[in-house]
PLY file of the C-alpha trace (Angstrom):
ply
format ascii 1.0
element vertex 141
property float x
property float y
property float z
element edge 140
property int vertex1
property int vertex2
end_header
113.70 -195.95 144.34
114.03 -192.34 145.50
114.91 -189.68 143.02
117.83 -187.28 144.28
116.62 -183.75 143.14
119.62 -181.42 143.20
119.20 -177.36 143.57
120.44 -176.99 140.48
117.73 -178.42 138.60
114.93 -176.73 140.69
114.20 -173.39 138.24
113.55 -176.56 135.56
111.71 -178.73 138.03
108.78 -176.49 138.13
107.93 -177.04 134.42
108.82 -180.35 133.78
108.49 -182.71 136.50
106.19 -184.93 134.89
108.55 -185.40 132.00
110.02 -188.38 131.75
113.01 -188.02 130.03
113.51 -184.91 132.66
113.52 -187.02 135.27
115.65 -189.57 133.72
118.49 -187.16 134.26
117.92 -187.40 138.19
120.46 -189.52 140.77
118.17 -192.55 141.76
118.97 -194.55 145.33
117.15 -196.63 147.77
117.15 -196.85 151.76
116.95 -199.83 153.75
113.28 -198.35 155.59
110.51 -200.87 154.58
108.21 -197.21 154.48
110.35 -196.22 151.47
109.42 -200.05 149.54
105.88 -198.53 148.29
104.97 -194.74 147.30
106.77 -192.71 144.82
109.31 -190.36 146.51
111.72 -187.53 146.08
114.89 -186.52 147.81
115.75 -182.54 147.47
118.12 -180.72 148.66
118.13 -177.80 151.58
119.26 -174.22 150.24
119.28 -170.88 152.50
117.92 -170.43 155.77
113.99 -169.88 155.54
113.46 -173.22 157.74
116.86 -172.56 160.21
116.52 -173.67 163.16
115.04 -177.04 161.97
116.69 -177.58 158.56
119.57 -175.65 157.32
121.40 -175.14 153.55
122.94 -178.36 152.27
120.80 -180.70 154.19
119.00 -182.82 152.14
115.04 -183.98 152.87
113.36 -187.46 151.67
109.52 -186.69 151.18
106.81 -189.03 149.87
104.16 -187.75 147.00
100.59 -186.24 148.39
98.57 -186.53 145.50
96.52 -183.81 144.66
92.98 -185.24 144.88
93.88 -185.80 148.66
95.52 -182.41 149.85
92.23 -180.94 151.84
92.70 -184.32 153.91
96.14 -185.23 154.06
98.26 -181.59 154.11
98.24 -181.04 158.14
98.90 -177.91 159.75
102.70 -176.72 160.69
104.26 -180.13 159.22
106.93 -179.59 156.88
106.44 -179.88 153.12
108.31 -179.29 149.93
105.64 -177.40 147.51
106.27 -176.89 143.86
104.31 -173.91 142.07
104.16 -172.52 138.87
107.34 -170.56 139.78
109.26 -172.78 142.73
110.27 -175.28 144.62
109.87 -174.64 148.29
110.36 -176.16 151.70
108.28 -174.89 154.30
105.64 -175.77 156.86
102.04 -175.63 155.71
98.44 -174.35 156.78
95.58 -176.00 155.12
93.09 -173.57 154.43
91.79 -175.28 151.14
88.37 -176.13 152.81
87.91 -172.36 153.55
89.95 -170.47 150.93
90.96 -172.59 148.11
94.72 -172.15 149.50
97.73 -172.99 151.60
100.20 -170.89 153.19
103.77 -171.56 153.62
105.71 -170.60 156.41
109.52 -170.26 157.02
110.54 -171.14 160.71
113.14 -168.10 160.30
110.94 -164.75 161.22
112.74 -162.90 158.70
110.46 -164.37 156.10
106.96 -163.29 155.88
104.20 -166.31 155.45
103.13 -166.80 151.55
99.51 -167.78 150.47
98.78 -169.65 147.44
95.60 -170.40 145.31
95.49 -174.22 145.31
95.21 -174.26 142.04
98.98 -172.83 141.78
100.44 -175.82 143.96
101.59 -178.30 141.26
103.35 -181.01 143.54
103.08 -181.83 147.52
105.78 -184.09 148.85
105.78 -184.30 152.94
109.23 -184.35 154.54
109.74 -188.17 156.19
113.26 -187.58 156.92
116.20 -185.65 156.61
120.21 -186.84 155.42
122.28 -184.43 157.22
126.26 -183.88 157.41
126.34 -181.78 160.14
126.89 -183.63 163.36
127.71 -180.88 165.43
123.84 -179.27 165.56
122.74 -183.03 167.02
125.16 -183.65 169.94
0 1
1 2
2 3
3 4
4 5
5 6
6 7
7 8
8 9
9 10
10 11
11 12
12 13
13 14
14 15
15 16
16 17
17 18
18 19
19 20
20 21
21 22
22 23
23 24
24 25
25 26
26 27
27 28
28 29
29 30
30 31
31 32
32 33
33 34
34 35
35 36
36 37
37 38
38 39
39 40
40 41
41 42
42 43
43 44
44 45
45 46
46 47
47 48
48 49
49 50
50 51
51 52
52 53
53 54
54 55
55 56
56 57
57 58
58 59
59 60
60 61
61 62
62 63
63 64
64 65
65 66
66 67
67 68
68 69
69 70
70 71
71 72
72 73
73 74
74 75
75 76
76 77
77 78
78 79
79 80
80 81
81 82
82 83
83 84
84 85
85 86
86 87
87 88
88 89
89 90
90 91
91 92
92 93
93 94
94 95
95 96
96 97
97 98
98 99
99 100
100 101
101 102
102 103
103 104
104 105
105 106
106 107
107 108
108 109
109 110
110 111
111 112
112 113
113 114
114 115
115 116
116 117
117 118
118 119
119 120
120 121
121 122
122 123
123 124
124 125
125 126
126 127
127 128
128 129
129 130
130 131
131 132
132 133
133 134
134 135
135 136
136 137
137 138
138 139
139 140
C-alpha cells in the first residue's frame, strides 16, 4: 500500500510524518509491480520547476523509504530523491558527502536554483524516486 502525499499537506508533513493518525488522513493505493509488494512507500506530488527537464509540476513520483541507519551506503550520487527536513519536503538529486562532511546536497536540474547543503542530522526522511505517474503525454512522444 502506497500512501498518496498531496502538496497540500507538505508544510505539515515535515512535523508529523511519523504520526499515525496524520497519516491516516493520506489517499492509500497499490500498483500491480511485485517491487511495490514489500517496503514501505510514499507517492508525492511534483510542484514548480526545480527538477524541469526531468520532472515537471503536477507529476507525481512513487519512492521507497531509505532508512536512516543506511543513508552513507544507500543515497547514490545524482539519483533523484524526495528529502524531508526540519523545514521541507523536497525533490531533488543528491550528493552523498556524509562520509566526509556529515551532509548531503540537493540539486535542482533547473540552473536557476543554486545547490543546498544539509547537516545530516537535519534530513528527517529519504525516499528514492522508483517511478513517476505522469499526465502529460506530449513530453514522451
Amino acid at each position: 500500500t502506497i500512501a498518496y502525499v498531496p502538496f497540500k499537506a507538505f508544510a505539515g508533513y515535515s512535523n508529523q510524518f511519523q504520526d499515525d493518525a496524520f497519516l491516516e488522513d493520506f489517499q492509500y493505493f497499490s500498483l500491480p509491480d511485485v517491487k511495490f509488494k514489500e517496503g514501505t512507500y510514499r507517492c508525492f506530488d511534483i510542484q514548480g520547476d526545480s527538477m524541469t527537464p526531468s520532472f515537471v509540476s503536477g507529476e507525481k513520483v512513487v519512492c521507497s523509504l531509505v532508512y536512516n541507519v543506511y543513508y552513507e551506503q544507500l543515497l547514490k550520487n545524482n539519483a533523484h530523491y524526495v528529502v524531508v527536513t526540519n523545514e521541507d519536503v523536497l525533490h531533488k538529486k543528491v550528493m552523498n558527502d556524509i562520509q566526509h562532511s556529515k551532509s548531503v546536497t540537493l540539486i535542482s536540474e533547473n540552473a536557476l536554483y543554486p545547490p543546498i547543503t544539509f547537516p545530516i542530522q537535519d534530513v528527517k526522511e529519504v525516499w528514492k524516486v522508483e517511478m513517476r505517474l505522469t499526465e502529460d503525454f506530449k513530453r514522451n512522444t
